[in-house]
C-alpha positions in Angstrom: 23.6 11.6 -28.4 20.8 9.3 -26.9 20.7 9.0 -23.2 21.1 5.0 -23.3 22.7 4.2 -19.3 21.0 2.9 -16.0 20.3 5.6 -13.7 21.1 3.3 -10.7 24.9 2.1 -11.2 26.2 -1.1 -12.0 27.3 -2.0 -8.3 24.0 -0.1 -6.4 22.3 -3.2 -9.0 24.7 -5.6 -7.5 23.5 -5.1 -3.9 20.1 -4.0 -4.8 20.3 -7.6 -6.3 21.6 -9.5 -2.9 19.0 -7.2 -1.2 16.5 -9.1 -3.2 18.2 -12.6 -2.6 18.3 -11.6 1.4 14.1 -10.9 1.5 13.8 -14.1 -0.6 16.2 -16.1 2.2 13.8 -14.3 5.4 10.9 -15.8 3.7 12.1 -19.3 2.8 13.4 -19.9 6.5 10.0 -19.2 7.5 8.3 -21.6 4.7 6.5 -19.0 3.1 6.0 -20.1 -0.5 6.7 -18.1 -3.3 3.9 -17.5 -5.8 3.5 -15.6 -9.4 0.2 -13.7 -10.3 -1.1 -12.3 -14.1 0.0 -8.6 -14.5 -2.5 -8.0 -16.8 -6.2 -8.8 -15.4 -9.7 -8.1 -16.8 -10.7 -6.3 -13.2 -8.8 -3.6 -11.0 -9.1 -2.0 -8.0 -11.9 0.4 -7.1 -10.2 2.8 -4.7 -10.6 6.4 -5.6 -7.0 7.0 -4.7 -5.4 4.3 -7.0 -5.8 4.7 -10.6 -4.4 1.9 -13.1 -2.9 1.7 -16.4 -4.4 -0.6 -19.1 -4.1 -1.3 -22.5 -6.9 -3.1 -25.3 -6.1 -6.5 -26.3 -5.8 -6.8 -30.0 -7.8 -10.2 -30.5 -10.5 -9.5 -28.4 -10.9 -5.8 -28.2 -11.0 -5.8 -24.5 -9.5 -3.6 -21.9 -7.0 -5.2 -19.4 -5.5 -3.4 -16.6 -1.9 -3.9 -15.2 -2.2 -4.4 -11.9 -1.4 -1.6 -9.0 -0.8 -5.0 -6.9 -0.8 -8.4 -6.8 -3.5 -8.6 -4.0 -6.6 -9.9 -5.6 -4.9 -12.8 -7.3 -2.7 -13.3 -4.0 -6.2 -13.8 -2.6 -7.5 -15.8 -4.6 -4.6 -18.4 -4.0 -5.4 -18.4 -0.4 -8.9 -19.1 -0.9 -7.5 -21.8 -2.9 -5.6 -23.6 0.5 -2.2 -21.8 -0.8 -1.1 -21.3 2.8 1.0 -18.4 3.8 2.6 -17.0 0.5 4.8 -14.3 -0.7 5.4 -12.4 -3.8 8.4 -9.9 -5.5 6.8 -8.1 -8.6 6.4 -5.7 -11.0 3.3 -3.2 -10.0 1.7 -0.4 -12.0 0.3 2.9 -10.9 -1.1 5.9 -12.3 1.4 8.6 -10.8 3.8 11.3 -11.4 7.4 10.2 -11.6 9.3 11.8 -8.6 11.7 11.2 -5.9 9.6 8.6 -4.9 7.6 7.4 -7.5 7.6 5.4 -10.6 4.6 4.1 -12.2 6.3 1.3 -12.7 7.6 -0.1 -9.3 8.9 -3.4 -7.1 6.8 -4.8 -4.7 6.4 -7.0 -2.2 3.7 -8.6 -0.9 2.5 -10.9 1.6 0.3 -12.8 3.4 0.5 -15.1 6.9 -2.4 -17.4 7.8 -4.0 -16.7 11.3 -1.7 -14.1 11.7 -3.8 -10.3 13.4 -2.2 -7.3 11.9 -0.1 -6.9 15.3 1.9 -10.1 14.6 2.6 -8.8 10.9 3.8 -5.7 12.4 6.4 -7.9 14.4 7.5 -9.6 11.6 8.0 -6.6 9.2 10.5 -5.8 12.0 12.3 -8.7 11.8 12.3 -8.7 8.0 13.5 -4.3 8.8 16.5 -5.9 11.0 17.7 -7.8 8.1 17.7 -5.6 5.5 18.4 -2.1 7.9 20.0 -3.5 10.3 16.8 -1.5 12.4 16.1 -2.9 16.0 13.3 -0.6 17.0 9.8 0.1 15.3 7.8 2.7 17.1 4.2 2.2 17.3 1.4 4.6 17.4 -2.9 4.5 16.7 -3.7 7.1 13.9 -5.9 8.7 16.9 -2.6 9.0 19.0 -0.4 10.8 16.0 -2.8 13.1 15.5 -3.5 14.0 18.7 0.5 14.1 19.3 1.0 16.2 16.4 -1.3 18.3 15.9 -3.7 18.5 19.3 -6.9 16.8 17.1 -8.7 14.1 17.3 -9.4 12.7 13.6 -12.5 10.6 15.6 -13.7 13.2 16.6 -13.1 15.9 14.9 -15.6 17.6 12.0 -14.6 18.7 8.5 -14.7 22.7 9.9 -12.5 21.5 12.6 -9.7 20.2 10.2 -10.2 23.1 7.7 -9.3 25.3 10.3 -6.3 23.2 11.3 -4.9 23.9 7.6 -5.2 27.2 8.1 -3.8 27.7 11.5 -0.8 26.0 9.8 -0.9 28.4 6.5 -1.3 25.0 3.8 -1.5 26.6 0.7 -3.6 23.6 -0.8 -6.9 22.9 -2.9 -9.9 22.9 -1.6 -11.6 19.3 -0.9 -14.8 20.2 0.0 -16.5 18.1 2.7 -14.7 15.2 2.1 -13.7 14.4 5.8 -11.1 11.5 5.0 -9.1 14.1 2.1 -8.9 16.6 4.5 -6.8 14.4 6.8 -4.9 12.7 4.2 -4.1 16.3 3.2 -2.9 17.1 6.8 -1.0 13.3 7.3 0.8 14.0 4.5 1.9 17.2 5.1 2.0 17.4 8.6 2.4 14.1 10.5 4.2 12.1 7.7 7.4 14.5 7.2 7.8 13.8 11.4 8.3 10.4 11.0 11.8 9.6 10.2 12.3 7.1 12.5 10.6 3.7 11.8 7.5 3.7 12.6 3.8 2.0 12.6 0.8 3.6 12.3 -2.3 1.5 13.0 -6.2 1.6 13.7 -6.4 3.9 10.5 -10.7 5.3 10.5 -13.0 2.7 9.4 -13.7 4.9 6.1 -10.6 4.2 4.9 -10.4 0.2 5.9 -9.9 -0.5 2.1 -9.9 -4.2 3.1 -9.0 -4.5 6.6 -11.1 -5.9 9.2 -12.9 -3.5 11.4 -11.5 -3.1 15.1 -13.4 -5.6 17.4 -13.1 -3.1 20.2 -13.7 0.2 18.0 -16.2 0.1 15.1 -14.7 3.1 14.2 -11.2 2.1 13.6 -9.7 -0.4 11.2 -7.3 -3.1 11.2 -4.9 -1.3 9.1 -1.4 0.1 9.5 1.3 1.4 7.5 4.9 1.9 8.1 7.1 4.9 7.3 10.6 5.4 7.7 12.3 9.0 7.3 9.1 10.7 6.1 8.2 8.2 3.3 5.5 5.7 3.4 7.3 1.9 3.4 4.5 -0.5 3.7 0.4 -0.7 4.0 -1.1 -3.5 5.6 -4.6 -5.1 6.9 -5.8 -8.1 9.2 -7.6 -8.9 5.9 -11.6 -9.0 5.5 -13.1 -12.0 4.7 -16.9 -11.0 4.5 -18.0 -11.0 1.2 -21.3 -9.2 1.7 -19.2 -6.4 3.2 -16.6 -6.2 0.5 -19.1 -6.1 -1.8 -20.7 -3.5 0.1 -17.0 -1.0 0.1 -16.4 -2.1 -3.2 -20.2 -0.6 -4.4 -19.4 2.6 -2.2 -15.9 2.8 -3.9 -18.0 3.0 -7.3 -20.3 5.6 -6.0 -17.2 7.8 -5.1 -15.6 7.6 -8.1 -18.3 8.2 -10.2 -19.3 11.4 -8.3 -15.4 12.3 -9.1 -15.3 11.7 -12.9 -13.5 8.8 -12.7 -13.7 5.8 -14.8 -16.3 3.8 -13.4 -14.1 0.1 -12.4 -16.2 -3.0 -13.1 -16.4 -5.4 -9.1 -14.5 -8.5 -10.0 -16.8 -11.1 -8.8 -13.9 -13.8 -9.2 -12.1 -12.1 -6.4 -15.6 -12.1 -4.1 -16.3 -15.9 -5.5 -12.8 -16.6 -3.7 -14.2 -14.7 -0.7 -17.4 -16.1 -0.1 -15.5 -20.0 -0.4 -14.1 -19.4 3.3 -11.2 -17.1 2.7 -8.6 -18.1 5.7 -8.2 -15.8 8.8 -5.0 -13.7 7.8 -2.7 -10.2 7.5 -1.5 -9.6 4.5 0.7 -6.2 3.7 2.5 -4.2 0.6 5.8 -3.3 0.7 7.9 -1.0 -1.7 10.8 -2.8 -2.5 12.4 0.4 -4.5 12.5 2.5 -1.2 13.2 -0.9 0.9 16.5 -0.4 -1.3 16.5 3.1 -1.7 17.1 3.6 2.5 19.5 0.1 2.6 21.4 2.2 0.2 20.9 5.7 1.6 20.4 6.8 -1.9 17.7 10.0 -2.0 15.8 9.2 -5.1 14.5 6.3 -6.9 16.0 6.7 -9.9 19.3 5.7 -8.2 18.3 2.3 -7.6 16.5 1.5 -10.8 17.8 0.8 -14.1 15.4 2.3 -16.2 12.7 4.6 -15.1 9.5 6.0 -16.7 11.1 8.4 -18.8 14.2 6.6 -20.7 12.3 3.0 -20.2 
């Protein structure tokens, strides 16, 4: 017989369903408007590390790409004098289907005019408090975790230097080359990340992986990002956003130069996105937020299939 049933149960739905309705309310109190973007677009994102589904449109023989976010539409809008918005939707990602992963997944997104990444920070907490009933969010610069964890400074330190940290921990994993910001994903992700089950922030990421954060004021060579993780799983990742064209233009160029030197499809620049920039993009924070693991630790449920109806495989 077909395999036909939800994974997630009929009542885990029911309060994944008023866990929804509860981030809707947080947002509403705080007259944040509510918007819908196009899942399908003629542009995508150039980061190496995302890569996007898309399909060819029958009547025009064109490639479209669903989105891995709502973020350059969302952008666009507040170019457009939306104000401070928000958005619950439907993203897609290239990706193995896991624990944690679907390539089709729930987000949330959004963005708060003349708000720095610090005050975002303080209002993911809030928005934590209701939802996990969480009072505390520890705080820590990228500099400080690894230097906490793992006695390095990623400023500092050279490609050997990380190399040989792999090995003094025994990582039995590929090798990147000289690729200084894979080698300390690599080591984030297995060393650092797994140690942070408590809620916590992680901010000032290196400037050469800004994506579109700001850079630091203070320090050039730190970012405006942060992300949040909560028992060993990434939760949220968020910037005090960039509004100089010239220089987005300028990451989004290097983005194509990457991927091109990694065989990967070579991802037009979507100018309507920089058009938006260059019209006096307000001063903001936006952030990303998975709403399938928001629900996934409400629930205390270990995999994502438990709080989905329909994953990948029986979709």
């Amino acid at each position: 017989m077909i395999d036909w049933q939800p994974t997630a149960d009929i009542t885990t739905l029911k309060h994944r369903a008023e866990i929804v309705e509860k981030i809707r309310h947080f947002f509403r109190e705080r007259y944040v408007i509510e918007v819908e973007t196009p899942v399908l677009s003629k542009h995508t994102v150039t980061d190496v590390h995302l890569h996007s589904l898309s399909t060819i449109y029958p009547d025009n023989k064109e490639k479209y790409y669903f989105q891995t976010s709502p973020e350059y539409h969302m952008k666009r809008l507040l170019a457009a004098g939306s104000g401070s918005i928000f958005q619950i939707c439907k993203s897609f990602r290239v990706d193995e289907s896991g624990r944690l992963h679907n390539p089709e997944f729930t987000m949330l997104e959004w963005y708060r005019i003349n708000f720095d990444h610090h005050q975002l920070m303080d209002e993911i907490a809030q928005l934590l408090n209701v939802i996990l009933l969480v009072e505390t969010v520890e705080r820590y610069t990228y500099q400080q975790i690894f230097q906490d964890y793992l006695q390095c400074d990623p400023l500092m330190a050279s490609v050997d230097d990380l190399k040989d940290l792999r090995k003094q921990y025994s990582l039995n994993t590929p090798e990147l080359g000289d690729d200084k910001d894979a080698w300390l994903m690599l080591l984030f992700s297995h060393l650092i990340e797994p140690q942070l089950q408590k809620p916590t922030f992680i901010y000032d990421f290196p400037a050469s992986q800004a994506a579109l954060a700001k850079l630091n004021k203070r320090d050039k060579r730190v970012a405006d990002r942060f992300e949040l993780y909560i028992d060993g799983m990434e939760i949220a990742n968020g910037f005090n956003e960039l509004s100089n064209v010239r220089e987005q233009r300028s990451r989004f160029k290097q983005d194509q130069k990457k991927r091109k030197s990694m065989g990967y499809e070579a991802i037009e620049i979507d100018e309507r996105f920089l058009s938006a920039l260059s019209e006096g993009f307000p001063s903001c924070s936006g952030v990303a937020l998975g709403v399938d693991r928001l629900v996934m630790l409400a629930l205390k449920k270990n995999h994502i299939n438990e709080v989905i109806t329909f994953p990948f495989e029986s979709a």
